[in-house]
C-alpha positions in Angstrom: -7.7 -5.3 6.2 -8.1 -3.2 3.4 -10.0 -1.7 0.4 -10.1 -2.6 -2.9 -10.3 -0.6 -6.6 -13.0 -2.2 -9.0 -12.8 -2.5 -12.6 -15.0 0.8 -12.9 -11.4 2.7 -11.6 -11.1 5.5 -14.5 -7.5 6.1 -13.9 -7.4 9.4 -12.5 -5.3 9.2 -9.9 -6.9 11.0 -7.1 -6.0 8.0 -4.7 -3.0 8.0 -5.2 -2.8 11.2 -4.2 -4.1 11.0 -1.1 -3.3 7.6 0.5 -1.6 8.3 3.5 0.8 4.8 3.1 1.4 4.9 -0.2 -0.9 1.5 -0.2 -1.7 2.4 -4.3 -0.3 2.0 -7.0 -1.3 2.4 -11.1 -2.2 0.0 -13.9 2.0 0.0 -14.7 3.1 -1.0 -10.9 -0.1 -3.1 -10.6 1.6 -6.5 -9.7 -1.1 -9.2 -10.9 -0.8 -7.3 -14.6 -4.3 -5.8 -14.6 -5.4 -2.6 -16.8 -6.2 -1.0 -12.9 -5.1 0.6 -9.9 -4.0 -1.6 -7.3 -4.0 -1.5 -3.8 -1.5 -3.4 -1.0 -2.9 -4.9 1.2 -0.3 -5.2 3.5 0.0 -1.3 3.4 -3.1 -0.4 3.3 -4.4 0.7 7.1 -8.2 1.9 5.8 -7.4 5.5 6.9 -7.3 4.2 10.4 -5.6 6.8 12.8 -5.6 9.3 9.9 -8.5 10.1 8.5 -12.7 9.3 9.6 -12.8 7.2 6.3 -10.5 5.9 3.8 -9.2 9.0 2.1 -9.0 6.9 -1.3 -12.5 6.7 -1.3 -13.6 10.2 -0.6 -11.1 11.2 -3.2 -12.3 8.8 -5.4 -15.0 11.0 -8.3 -16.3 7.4 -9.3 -19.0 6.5 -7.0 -18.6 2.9 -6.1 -15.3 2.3 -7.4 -13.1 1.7 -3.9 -14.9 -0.9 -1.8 -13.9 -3.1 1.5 -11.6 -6.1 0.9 -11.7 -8.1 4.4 -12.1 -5.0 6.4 -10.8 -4.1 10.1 -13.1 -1.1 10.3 -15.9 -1.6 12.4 -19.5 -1.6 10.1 -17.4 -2.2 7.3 -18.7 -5.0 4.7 -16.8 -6.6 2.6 -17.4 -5.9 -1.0 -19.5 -2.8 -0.2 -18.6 0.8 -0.9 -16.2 2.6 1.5 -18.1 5.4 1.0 -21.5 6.7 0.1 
């Protein structure tokens, strides 16, 4: 369960920001040595128990840019936006 951060990530930072378990990291911590934001799956939680949606996402100003990976959430589909 978790989301994912496309190629289309502009490197602002507002996830980071506001992920609630730390679940994201930059281009410079990313560990498959990608130019992008990564997110841990093993951390990541999709907001469950702490927000209505993943808070990533509604942070996110890049429409499209944070979508499911494998998702837990109910409705969720994988490879779709988190958010609208």
């Amino acid at each position: 369960m978790a989301v994912k951060i496309t190629d289309i990530c502009i490197s602002c930072g507002a996830c980071i920001d506001e992920c609630p378990t730390e679940a994201i990291v930059d281009e410079d911590d990313n560990p498959t040595g990608e130019d992008i934001y990564y997110v841990y799956a093993d951390k990541c939680v999709e907001c469950i128990d702490h927000n209505d949606e993943p808070a990533c996402a509604e942070a996110c100003p890049t429409e499209g840019c944070i979508v499911w990976d494998a998702p837990k959430t109910d409705g969720a589909v994988d490879g779709e936006p988190c958010v609208e």
